[in-house]
C-alpha positions as CSV (number, residue, x, y, z in Angstrom):
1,X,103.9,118.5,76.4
2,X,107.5,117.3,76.5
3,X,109.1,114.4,77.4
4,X,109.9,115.7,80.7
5,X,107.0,116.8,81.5
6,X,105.3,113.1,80.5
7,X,107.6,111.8,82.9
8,X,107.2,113.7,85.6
9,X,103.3,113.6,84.8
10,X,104.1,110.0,86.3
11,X,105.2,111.2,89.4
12,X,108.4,111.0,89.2
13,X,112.0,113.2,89.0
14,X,115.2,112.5,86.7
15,X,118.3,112.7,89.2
16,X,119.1,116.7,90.3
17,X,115.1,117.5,89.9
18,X,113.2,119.8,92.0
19,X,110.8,117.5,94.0
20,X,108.7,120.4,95.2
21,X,107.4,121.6,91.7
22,X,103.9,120.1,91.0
23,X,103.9,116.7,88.7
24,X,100.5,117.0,88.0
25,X,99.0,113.3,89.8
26,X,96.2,112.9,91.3
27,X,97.0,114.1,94.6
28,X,100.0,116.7,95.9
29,X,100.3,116.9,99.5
30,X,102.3,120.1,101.2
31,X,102.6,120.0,105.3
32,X,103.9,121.9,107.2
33,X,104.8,121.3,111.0
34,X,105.8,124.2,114.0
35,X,107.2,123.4,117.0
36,X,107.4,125.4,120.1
37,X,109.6,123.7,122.8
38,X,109.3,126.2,125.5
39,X,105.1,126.5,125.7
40,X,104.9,122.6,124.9
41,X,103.0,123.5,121.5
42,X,102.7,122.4,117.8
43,X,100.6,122.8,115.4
44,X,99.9,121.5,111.6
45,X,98.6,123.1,108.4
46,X,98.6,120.8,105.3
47,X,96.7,121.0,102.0
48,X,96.1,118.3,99.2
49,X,95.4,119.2,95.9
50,X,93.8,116.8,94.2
51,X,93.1,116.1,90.9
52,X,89.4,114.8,89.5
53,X,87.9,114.4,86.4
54,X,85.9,117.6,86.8
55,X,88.6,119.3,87.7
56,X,91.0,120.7,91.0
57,X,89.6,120.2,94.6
58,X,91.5,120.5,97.7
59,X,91.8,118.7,101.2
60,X,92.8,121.4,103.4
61,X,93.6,121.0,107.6
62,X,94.8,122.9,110.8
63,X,95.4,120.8,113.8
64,X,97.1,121.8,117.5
65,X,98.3,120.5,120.3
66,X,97.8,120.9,123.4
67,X,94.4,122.0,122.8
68,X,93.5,119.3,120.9
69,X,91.8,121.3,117.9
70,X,91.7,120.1,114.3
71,X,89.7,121.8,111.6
72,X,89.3,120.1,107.8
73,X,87.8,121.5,105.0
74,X,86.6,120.4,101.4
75,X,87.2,123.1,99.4
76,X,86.1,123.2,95.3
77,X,89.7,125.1,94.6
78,X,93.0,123.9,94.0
79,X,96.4,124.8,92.6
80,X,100.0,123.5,92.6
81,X,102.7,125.0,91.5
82,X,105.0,123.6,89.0
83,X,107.7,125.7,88.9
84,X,108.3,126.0,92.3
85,X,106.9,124.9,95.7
86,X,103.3,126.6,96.1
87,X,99.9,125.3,96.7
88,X,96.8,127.6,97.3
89,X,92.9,127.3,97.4
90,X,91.2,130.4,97.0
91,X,91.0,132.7,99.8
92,X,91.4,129.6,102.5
93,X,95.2,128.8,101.9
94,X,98.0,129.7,100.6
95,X,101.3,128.0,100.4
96,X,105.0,128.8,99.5
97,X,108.5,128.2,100.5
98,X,108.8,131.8,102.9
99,X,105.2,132.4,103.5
100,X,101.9,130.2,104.8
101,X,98.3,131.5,105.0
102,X,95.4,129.7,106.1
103,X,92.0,130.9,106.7
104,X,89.5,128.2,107.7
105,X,87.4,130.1,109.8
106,X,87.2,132.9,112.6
107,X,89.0,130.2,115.0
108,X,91.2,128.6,112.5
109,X,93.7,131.0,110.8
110,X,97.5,130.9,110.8
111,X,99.9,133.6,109.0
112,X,103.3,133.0,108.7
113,X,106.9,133.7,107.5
114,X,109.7,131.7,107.2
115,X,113.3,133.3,106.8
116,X,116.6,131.2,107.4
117,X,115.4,128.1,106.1
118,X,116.9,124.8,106.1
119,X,116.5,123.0,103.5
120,X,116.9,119.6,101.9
121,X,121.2,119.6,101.4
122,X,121.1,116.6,98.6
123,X,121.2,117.8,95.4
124,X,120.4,114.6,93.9
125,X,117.5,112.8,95.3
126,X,115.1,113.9,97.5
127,X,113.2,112.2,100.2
128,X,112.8,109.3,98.2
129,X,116.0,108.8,97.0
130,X,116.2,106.3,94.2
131,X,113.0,105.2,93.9
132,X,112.4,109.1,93.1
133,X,113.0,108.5,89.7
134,X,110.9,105.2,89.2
135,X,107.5,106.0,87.4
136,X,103.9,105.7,88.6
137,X,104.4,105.0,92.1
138,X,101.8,105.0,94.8
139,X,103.2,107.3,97.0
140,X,106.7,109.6,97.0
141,X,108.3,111.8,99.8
142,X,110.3,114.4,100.6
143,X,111.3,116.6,103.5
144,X,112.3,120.3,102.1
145,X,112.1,122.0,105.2
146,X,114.2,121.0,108.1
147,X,114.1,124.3,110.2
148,X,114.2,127.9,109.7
149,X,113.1,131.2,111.2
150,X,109.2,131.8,111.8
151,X,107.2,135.0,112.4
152,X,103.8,134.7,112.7
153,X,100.7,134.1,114.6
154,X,97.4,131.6,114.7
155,X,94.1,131.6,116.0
156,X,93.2,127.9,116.8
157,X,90.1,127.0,118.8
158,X,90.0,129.8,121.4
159,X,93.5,130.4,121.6
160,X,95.7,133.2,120.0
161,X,99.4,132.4,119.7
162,X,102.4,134.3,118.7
163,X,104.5,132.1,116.9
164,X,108.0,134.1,116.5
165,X,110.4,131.9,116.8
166,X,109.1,128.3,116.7
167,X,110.7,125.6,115.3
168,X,109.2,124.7,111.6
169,X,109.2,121.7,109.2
170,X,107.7,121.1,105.9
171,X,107.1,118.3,103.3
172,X,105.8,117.2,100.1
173,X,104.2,114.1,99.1
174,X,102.5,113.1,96.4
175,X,100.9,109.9,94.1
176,X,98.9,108.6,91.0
177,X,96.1,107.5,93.7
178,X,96.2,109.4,96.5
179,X,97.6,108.0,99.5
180,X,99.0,103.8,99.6
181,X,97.0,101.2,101.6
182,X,98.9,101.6,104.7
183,X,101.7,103.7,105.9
184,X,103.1,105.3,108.9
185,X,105.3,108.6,109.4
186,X,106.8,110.8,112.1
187,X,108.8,113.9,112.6
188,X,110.5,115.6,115.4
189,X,111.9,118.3,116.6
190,X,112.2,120.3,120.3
191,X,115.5,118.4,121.2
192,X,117.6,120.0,123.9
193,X,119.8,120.9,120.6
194,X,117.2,123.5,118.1
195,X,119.6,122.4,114.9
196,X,118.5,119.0,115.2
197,X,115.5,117.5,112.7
198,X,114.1,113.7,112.5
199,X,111.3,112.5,110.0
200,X,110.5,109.3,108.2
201,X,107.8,107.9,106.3
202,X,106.8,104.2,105.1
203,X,104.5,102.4,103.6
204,X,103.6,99.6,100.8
205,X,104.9,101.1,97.6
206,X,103.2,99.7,94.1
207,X,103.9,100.9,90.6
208,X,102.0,98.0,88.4
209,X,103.3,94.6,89.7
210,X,105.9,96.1,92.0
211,X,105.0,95.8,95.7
212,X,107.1,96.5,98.6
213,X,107.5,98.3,101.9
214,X,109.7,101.5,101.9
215,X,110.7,103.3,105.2
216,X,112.8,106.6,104.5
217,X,114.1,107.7,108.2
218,X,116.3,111.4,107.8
219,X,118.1,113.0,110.7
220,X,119.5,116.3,110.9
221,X,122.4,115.9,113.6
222,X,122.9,118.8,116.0
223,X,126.2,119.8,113.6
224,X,123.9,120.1,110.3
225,X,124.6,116.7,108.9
226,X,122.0,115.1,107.3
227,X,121.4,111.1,107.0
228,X,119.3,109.8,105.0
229,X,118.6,106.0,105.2
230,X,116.0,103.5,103.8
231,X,117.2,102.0,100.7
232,X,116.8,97.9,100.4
233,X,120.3,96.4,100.6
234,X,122.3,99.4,101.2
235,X,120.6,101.5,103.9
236,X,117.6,99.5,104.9
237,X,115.3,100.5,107.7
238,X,113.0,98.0,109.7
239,X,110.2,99.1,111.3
240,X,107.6,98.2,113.4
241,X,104.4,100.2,113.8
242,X,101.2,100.4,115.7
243,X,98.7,103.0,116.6
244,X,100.5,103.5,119.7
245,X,104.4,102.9,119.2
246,X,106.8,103.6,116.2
247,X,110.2,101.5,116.3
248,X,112.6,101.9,113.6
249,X,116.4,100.4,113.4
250,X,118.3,101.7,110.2
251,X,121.8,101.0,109.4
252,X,124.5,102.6,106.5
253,X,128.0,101.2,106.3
254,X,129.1,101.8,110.0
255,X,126.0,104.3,111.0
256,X,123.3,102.7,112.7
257,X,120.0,105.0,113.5
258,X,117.0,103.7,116.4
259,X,114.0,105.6,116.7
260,X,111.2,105.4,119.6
261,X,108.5,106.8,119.2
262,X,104.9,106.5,121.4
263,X,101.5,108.3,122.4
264,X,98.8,107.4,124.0
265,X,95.5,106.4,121.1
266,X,93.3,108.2,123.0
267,X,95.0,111.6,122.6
268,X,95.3,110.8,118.7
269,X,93.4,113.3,116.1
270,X,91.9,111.4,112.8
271,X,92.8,113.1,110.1
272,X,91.5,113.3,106.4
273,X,92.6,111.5,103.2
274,X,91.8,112.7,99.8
275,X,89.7,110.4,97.3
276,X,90.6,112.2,94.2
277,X,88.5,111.2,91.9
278,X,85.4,111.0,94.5
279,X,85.9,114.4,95.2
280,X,86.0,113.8,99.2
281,X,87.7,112.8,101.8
282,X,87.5,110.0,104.2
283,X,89.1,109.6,107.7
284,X,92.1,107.8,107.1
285,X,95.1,108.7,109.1
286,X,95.4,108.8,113.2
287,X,97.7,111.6,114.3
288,X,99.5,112.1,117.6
289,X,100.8,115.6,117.6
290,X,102.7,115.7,121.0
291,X,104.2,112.1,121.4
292,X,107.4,110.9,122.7
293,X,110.5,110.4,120.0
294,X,114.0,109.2,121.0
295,X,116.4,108.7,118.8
296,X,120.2,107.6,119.1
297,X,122.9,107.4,116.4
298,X,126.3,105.7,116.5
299,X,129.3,105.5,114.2
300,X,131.1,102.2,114.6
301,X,129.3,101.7,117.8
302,X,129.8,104.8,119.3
303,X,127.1,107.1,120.4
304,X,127.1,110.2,118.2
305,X,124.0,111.8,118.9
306,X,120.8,110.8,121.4
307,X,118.2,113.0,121.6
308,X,114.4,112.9,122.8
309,X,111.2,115.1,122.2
310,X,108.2,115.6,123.7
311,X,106.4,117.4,120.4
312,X,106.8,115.0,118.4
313,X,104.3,114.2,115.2
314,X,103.7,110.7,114.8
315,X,101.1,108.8,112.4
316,X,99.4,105.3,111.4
317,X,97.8,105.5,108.7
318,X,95.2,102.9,106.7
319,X,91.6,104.1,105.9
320,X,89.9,100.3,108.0
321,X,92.1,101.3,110.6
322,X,91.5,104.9,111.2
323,X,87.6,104.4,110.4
324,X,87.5,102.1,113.4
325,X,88.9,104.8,115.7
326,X,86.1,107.2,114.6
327,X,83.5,104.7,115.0
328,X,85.3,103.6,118.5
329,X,84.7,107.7,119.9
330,X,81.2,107.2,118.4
331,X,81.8,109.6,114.9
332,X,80.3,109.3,111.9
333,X,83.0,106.5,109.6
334,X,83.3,109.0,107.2
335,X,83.4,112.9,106.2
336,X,83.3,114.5,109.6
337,X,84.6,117.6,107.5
338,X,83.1,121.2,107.8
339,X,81.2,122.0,104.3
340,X,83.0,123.4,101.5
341,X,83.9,126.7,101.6
């Protein structure tokens, strides 16, 4: 192995890396997130591959909105790429940058392509900017995919939906343990303009005794500019985050950025996180997948861009927090999962 790839073994990226390759860490997350403005709908497919002393396992999911299905899956396969962004397991999923393919089931299967795309415009950090390149963090971040050109259909619960056209999104994340104590993301798009993007994600970042909480808030204006704020001291980002409201205020030089964000609990899905090296998952994330985003930016006071969605994805996440809701709709604490497939 080289020096490189000990480093990035770690987690982590030198400066002009490709975040999407595999590091090989316990767990690599890929998401992806369509849109459909018009019909009101959105849907989710996300795999982890996670790593265990017995070898590769995978964390695989399908979620929709407005019909409120989710389906999650165990499954004994898993594989990331690491010379380019892929993720598959077995026959159930597979992952790249143009095409998607799930197959959890007669009512859970999407197929997908993705022409056009969008991608991440910063050559030299991703998502996670500086702290990219720190070693053995918790938890890094990065938003590849900020639109593009889908064909494609699903099958989700009962309903059969054409998907040409929809608006798409995709990330990677990825960590040494799996996912941080507590964290909180969002992303958004169906604004009256189709060019525009928002996401962030936060949470308490550790690497040995370093401890801190990171929020990384990106916009993709309506023109195709991209901002990218959330480093301490030069572009912070405060946020304040519940199970039912997101607020963030970020500021860079003269930009400012304020995101709104809320849904109502009791529409919320509960989504799976990975134990690696348990080889299972546990319910540790509560999802919205149609809340309310606003979001304004302004140049040296001046409004720039406002914008607000009704399809927007929005997420608390802490394992007490989202075992309480299951408990609270009178599920089982943990795996609710269908068996391994």
């Amino acid at each position: 192995m080289s020096l490189l790839d000990r480093y990035r073994a770690t987690g982590a990226d030198l400066p002009f890396g490709d975040p999407r390759q595999a590091h090989g860490v316990a767990m690599e997350g890929y998401f992806w997130r369509f849109s459909q403005p018009d019909s009101g709908r959105s849907i989710i497919a996300l795999i982890g591959v996670n790593r265990s002393e017995t070898g590769m396992w995978s964390t695989l999911g399908l979620g929709s909105h407005p019909n409120g299905f989710l389906r999650t899956v165990v499954h004994p396969e898993g594989s990331a790429d690491p010379n380019a962004l892929g993720a598959s397991a077995g026959s159930a999923f597979q992952g790249s940058a143009d095409r998607l393919h799930v197959d959890l089931g007669p009512d859970a299967k999407l197929d997908v392509r993705i022409s056009d795309r969008v991608e991440w415009p910063r050559p030299a950090f991703g998502g996670s900017s500086v702290f990219q390149s720190v070693p053995a963090l918790n938890q890094y971040w990065h938003p590849w995919l900020l639109g593009g050109r889908v064909e494609g259909t699903a099958t989700v619960g009962g309903d059969e939906w054409n998907l040409d056209g929809a608006q798409v999104y995709g990330e990677k994340n990825w960590g040494k343990g799996g996912f941080p104590d507590s964290w909180w993301w969002g992303q958004a798009q169906g604004f009256a303009e189709p060019q525009a993007c928002v996401a962030f994600a936060g949470g308490e970042i550790t690497a040995g005794p370093l401890r801190t909480e990171v929020t990384a808030l990106v916009v993709r204006l309506p023109n195709g500019r991209v901002l990218r704020l959330g480093n301490p001291g030069v572009s912070p980002v405060r946020a304040e985050v519940g199970d039912e409201r997101w607020s963030l205020q970020g500021r860079r030089g003269l930009v400012s950025v304020t995101v709104e964000g809320n849904a109502p609990l009791g529409a919320a899905h509960v989504l799976p996180v990975p134990l690696p090296l348990e080889r299972r998952n546990i319910a540790g994330a509560i999802e919205h997948l149609g809340g309310r985003l606003s979001v304004e930016v302004r140049s040296r006071g001046r409004i720039v861009w406002r914008g607000e969605s009704s399809l927007a994805g929005l997420e608390h996440g802490g394992i007490d927090r989202a075992r309480a809701e299951v408990v609270r709709r009178g599920g089982a604490p943990e795996d609710s999962d269908a068996p391994p497939v």
